[in-house]
N, C-alpha and C positions, 0 to 999 in steps of 0.2 A: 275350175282348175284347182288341183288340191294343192295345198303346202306343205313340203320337207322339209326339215331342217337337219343339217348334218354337221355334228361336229367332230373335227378331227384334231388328238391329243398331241403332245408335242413328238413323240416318237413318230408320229405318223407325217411331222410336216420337219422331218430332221433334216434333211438338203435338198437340193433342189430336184433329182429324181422323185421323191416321194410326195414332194409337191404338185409334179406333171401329173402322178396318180392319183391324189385327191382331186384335181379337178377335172380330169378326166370321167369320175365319180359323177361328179357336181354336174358337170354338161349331159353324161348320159342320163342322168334322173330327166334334167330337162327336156331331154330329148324324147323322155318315155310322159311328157304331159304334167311334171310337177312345177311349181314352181319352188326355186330351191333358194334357202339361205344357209349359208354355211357358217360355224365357229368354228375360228381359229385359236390354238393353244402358242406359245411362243413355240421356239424351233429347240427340240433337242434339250440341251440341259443349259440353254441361255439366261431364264433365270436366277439359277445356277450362277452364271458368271455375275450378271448385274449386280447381285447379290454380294458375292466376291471386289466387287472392285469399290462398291461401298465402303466394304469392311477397310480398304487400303485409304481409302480417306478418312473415315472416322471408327469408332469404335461404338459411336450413338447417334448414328442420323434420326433426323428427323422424322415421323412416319410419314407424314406429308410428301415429302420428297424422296423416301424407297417408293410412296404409290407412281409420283411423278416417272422416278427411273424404272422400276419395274413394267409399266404399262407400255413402254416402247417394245418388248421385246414380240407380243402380239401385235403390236403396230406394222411391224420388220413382216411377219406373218402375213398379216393379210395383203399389204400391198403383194409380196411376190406370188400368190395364190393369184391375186388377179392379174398380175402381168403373166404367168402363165395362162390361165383362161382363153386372153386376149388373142394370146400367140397359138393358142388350140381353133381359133375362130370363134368364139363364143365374148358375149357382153360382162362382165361382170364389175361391181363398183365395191372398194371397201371402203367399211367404216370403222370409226374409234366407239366405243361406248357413247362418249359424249354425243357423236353424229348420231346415233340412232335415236340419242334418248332415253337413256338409260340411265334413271332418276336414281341415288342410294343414298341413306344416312351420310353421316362425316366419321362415321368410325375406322378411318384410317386403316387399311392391311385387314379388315376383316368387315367390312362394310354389308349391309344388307340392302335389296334390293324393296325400294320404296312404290315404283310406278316404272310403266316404260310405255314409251309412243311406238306407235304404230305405223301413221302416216307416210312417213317418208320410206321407209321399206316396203307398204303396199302398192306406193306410185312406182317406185324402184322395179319389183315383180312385177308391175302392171304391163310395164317399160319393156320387159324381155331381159331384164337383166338378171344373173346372178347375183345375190348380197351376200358378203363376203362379211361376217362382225367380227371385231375385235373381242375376243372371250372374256372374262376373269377383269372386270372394266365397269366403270362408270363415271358418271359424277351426281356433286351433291350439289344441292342449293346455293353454290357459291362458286357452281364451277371448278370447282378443283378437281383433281382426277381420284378417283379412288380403286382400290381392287378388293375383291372379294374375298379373297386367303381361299383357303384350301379346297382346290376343286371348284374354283369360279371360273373354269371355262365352262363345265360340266352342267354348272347352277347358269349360264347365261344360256347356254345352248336348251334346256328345260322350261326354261323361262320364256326365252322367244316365241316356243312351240307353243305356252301356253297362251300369250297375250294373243299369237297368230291364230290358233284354232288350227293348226297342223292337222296332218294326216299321222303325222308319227315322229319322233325327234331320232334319230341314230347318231350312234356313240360308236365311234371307229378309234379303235384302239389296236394294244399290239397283245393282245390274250383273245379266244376264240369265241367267248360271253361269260357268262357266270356260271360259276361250278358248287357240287353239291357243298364244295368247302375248297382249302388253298390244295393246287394241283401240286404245289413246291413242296407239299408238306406231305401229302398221300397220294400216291400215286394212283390209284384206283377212281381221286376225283372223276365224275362226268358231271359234261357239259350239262346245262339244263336248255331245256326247249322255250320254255315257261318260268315266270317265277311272281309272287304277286310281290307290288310294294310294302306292305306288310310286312311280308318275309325279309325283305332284303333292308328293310329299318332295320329289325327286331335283330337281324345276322349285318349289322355293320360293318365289322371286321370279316365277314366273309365278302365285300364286297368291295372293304376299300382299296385292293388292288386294280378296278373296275373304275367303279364309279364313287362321289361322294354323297352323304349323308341327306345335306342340302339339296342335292338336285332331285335325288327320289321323294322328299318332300316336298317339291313340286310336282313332282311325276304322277301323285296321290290328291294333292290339294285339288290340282285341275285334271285327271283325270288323263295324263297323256303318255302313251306310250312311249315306250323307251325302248329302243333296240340296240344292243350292245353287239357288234361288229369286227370282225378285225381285219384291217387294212391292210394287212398282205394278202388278203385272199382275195382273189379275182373268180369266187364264184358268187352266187346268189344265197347262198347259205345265211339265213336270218340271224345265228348268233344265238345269242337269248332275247328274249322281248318279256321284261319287265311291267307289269300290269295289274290290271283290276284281279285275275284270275291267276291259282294256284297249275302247276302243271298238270298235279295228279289230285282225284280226291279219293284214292285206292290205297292210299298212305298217308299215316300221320305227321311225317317228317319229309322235310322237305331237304333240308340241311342241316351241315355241321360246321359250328366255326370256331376258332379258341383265338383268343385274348392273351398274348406271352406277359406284356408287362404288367402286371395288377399288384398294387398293395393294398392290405387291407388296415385299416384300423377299427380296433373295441373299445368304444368307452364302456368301462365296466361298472355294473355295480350304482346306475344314476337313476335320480327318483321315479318314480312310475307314476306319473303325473304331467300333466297339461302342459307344454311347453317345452319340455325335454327336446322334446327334434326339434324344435324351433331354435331354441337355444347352438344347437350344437352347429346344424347346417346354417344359421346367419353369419357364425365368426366364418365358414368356410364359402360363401358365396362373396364376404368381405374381402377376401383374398383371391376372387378370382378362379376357385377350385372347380371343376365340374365334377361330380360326385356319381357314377357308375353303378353300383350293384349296394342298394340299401339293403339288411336284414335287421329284424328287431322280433324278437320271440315275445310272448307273452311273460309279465315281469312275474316272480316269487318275493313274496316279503317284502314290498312294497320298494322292489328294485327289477331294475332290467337291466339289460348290453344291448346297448347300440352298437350294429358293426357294416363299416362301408367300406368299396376300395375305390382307390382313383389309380391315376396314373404312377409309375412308382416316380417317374420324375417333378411328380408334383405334393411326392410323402415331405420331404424337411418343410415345406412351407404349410403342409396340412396340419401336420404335426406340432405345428409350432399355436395354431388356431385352434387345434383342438382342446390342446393342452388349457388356454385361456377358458372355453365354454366349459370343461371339466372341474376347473378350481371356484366358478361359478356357481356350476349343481352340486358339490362335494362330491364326486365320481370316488368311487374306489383306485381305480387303475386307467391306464390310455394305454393301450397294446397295441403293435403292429408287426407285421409280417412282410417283409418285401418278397418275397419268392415265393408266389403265388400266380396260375395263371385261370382263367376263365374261360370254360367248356361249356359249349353252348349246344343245344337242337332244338331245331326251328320248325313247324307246318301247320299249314292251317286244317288241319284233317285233326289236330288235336284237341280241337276245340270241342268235337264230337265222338274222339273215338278215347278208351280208357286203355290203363297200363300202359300208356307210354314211358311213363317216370321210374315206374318199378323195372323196366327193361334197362332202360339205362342206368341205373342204381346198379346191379346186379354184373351188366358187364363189366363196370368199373370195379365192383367187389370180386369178380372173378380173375380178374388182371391185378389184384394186390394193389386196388389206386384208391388210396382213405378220400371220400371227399370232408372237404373243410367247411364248407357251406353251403346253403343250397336256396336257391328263389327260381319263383315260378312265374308267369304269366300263362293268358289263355290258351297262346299260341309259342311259348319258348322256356325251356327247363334249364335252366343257368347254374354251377357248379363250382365252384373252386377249388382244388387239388395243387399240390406242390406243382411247382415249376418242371422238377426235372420230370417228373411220368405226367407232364399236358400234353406231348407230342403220342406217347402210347394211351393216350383217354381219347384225345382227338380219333385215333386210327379203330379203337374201340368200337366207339358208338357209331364212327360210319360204317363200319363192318355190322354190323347189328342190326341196323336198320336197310341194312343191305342196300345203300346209296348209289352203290355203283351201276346196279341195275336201272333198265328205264323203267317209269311205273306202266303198269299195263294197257292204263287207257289214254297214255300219254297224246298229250293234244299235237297234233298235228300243226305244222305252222299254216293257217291259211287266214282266216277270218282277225284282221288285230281287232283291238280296243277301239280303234281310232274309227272302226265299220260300221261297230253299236254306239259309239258315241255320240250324242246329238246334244253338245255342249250349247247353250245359252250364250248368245254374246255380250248380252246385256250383265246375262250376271257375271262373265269376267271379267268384265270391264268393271262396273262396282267392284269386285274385289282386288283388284289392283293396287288399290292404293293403300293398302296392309297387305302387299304381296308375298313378302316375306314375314311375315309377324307368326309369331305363333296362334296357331289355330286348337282351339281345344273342341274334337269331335264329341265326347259325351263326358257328363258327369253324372254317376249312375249311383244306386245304391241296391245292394243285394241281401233281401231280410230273410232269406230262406237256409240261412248257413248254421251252423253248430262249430264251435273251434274246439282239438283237441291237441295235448302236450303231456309229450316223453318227457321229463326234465332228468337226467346227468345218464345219461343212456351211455356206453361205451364211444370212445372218438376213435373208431377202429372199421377196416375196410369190409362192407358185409352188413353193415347195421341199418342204414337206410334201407339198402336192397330188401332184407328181410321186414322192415314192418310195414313197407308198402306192397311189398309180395303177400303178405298175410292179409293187409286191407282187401288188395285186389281180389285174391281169389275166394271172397265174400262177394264180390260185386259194390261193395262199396266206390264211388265215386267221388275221388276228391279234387278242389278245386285249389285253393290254395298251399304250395310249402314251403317252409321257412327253415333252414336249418341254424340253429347259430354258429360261432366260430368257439371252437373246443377250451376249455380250460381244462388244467389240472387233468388229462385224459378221461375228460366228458362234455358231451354238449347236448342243447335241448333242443329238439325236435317238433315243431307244431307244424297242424294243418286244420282245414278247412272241411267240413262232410255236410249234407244235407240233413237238416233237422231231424227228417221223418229216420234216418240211419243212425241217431244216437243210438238209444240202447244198445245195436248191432255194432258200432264202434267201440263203446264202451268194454264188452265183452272181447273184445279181439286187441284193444289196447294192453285190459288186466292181464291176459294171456302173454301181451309179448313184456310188460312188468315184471312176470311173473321168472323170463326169460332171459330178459335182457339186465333186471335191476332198473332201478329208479322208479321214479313217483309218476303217476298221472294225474291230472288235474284236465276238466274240459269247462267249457260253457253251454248252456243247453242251447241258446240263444246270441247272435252275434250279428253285427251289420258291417256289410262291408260298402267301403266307398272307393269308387275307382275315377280316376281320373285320366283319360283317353284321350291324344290329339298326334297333330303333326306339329312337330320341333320339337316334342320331350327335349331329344336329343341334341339338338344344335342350338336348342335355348336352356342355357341354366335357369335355374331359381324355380321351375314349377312345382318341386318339392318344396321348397322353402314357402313358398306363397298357398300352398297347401298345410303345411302345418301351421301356419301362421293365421290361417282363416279359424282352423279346428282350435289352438288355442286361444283365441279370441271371441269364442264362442263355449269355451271352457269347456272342450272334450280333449279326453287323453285318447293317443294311441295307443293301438293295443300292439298290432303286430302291422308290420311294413313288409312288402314285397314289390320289387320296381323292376322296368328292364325299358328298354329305349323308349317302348310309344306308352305306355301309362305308369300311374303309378296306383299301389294298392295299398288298403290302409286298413285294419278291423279296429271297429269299437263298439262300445256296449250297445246292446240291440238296444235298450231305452235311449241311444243318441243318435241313433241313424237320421231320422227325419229332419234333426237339428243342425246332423254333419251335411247331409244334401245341400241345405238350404245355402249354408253356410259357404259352399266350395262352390255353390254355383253364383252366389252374388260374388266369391272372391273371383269369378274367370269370367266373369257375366262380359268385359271388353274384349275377351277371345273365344266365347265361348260359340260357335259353329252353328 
């Protein structure tokens, strides 16, 4: 008999009608031969209140005791799910985090899951009963209660599936599954059928209206389906189902998502030499920053610009860190821009297929929208453009890539992940107990690359478009690009081309030189190292502990390009075999 697990959000368990219909849910799965566990979210916007009524007693509780007061409001949750049940005819028993077994750190309000039993929920389902778990919940080694922070019902309900060996985890919420991008924002969004975890990493913010960060990194780690749901609907409609597999491979792009609050900052002007990122991202990992969208071009005259954004509600304290690492290196300047957002497209069809970037370049240059920055990955082309034209960049590139439409060979919902899956018991169980840790999938290096650079090319809308239009319709193939962030109405430009395409690069750069103005400079030869896993994103410091390896091994970066699941890094082809070694003894305790 197979295992469901179904969790339902707090909208979906907001009073007691919507209660009768979750577990009306929960009984017919049973009835159709699952055995079912269900998460529970608190009711409605309860949290909300507990929260509030803290505030009326102090101004600084304890974190200890918001986990204490926070973790009732799921409590409240699952008892009346099971007294409903009860009253439907059906068995069901809840439980706290603690009652299941639900090991986590002591990081208070944002706690990680360490280990979790098994036992007593299997005797439970063996029993005829439904298990009803309290979400967003645990405890540590000392018994106290902890919660997860953001999206820990989401990450317990991913979790259960995984330790359980489910058939499929579902996410019942109040949206219809996940869309090619926000429906709030483009009207033309469609649903998607499909989507892999990949994607829905790499597209964060297209999802965190859905689901969180964390849970799909579990969803990836073990391999478990995810079915996104919505609970008002009373038909069988699967939603989307989140997985191993892309929807379409008939398109490059899967999605589009934009990022409204970004700020950026440039250290300008700091040495091009060993340590540089190390220096700058320690004073910012010191303070707690998590750091978003790294760029760094190749340095001129034995300087470069570092330029990163965070959160803009985390600029005065970034700001304040940078400024110390800057008087450090003797930087020239520390620049920033608050009114900046982040345009993203996501698929994995880009890994194989060319002119993606030059497409989107082009719309954006054709709608008068300057981009300010630009980083790539394998599978997601990331942009920066003022605040106020990211809602017309956003409507852009989905129009472009023509998202609205279904792709042709659109997969049909029948066969899940969970069919082909023939998960190892043995090996989940060993990995449990770094359940949540960061996993690093691979540490790679690529000796087959050539780097080339625009340096003070015009910072004006149409400039990208056109020198990646001119690459492209060579046939040229490029793998990395970096744009920097503009001074003085100019910024430089570098990418990545395969060795055997210098000369033909060469020739097509002098041309747009010749066009554009500015210098070119390449390298014939270039290594790149990349660093791949699950938790980039929910773990800081993988940057940091990557340049920290390289300068400790006395290699300079060349050029940086990052996005959620890796991060990339060039440097001199006579250091590649040295940066390998290097980054892989630094991850060798997470390394996959």
């Amino acid at each position: 008999m197979g295992i469901i697990v179904q969790k339902f959000g707090g909208t979906s368990v907001a009073n007691a009608e919507k209660i009768r219909v979750a577990a009306r849910r929960a009984i017919r799965a049973q009835q159709d031969g699952k055995q079912v566990v269900m998460v529970v979210s608190a009711m409605g916007h309860q949290t909300d209140v507990l929260v509030d009524l803290a505030k009326q007693i102090t101004d600084d509780p304890s974190a200890r005791e918001m986990d204490m007061l926070l973790s009732t409001g799921e409590q409240v949750s699952v008892a009346l799910m099971a007294m409903a049940i009860h009253s439907l005819g059906a068995e069901a028993v809840s439980l706290t985090g603690g009652q299941i077994g639900i090991r986590t750190d002591s990081s208070h309000g944002k706690a990680r899951i360490k280990s979790i039993s098994t036992e007593r929920m299997k005797a439970l389902l063996d029993d005829g009963k439904i298990v009803i778990a309290a979400g967003f919940q645990g405890i540590d080694e000392d018994y106290n209660i902890t919660t997860l922070g953001r999206g820990g019902s989401d990450t317990t309900a991913v979790a259960l599936a995984a330790v359980l060996n489910a058939d499929a985890c579902e996410i019942y919420t109040d949206v219809d599954g996940v869309f090619t991008t926000d429906p709030r924002l483009v009207a033309e969004a469609r649903k998607m059928s499909r989507v892999s975890h990949d994607e829905i990493l790499e597209l964060a913010s297209l999802g965190a209206g859905v689901m969180h960060s964390r849970s799909i990194e579990f969803g990836k780690k073990f391999n478990v389906p995810i079915h996104v749901c919505n609970s008002a609907s009373f038909s069988d409609e699967p939603g989307t189902v989140i997985g191993s597999e892309s929807e379409s491979a008939d398109r490059a792009v899967t999605g589009a998502a934009l990022t409204k609050n970004e700020a950026q900052i440039t250290v300008a002007g700091v040495p091009d030499q060993p340590g540089t990122s190390l220096a700058i991202f320690s004073k910012l990992a010191g303070v707690n920053v998590a750091v978003d969208m790294i760029v760094q071009n190749p340095g001129a005259d034995g300087s470069a610009d570092i330029s990163f954004t965070v959160l803009e509600d985390d600029l005065p304290k970034s700001l304040a860190a940078v400024k110390k690492a800057a008087d450090e290196l003797g930087a020239e300047a520390v620049l920033h821009d608050a009114s900046l957002s982040k345009v993203s497209i996501v698929g994995l069809g880009m890994a194989t297929q060319t002119g993606v970037a030059d497409r989107m370049f082009r719309v954006l240059a054709d709608a008068n929208i300057n981009i300010e920055a630009i980083a790539t990955s394998e599978i997601k082309v990331s942009v920066l453009v003022k605040r106020e034209q990211a809602l017309a960049a956003l409507r852009a590139v989905h129009d472009e890539f023509e998202l609205d439409r279904p792709p042709r060979d659109r997969v049909k919902f029948g066969e899940t992940a969970a069919a082909s899956r023939k998960a190892d018991a043995v090996d989940i169980v060993a990995r449990l107990q770094r359940m949540e840790d960061l996993t690093i999938e691979s540490v790679s290096l690529d000796e087959t690359q050539a780097q080339m650079t625009l340096f003070d090319v015009p910072d004006r809308p149409g400039v990208s478009a056109r020198i990646f239009e001119a690459i492209a319709s060579e046939n040229i193939l490029v793998d990395m690009i970096v744009q920097s962030i503009g001074r003085d109405g100019h910024a430089d430009i570098s990418f990545t081309v395969p060795r055997s395409e210098l000369e033909h690069a060469r020739r097509v750069l002098k041309s747009l030189s010749a066009e554009l103005g500015g210098e070119t400079k390449d390298e014939a030869a270039v290594a790149i190292l990349t660093v791949k896993g699950i938790g980039i994103r929910s773990h800081t410091g993988v940057g940091l502990r990557m340049f920290k390896a390289l300068n400790d091994a006395g290699i300079n970066v060349e050029m940086v390009s990052t996005s959620e699941v890796r991060v990339n890094v060039v440097v001199a082809a006579n250091k590649g075999e040295a940066g390998l070694t290097a980054l892989k003894t630094a991850f060798a305790d997470v390394l996959g």
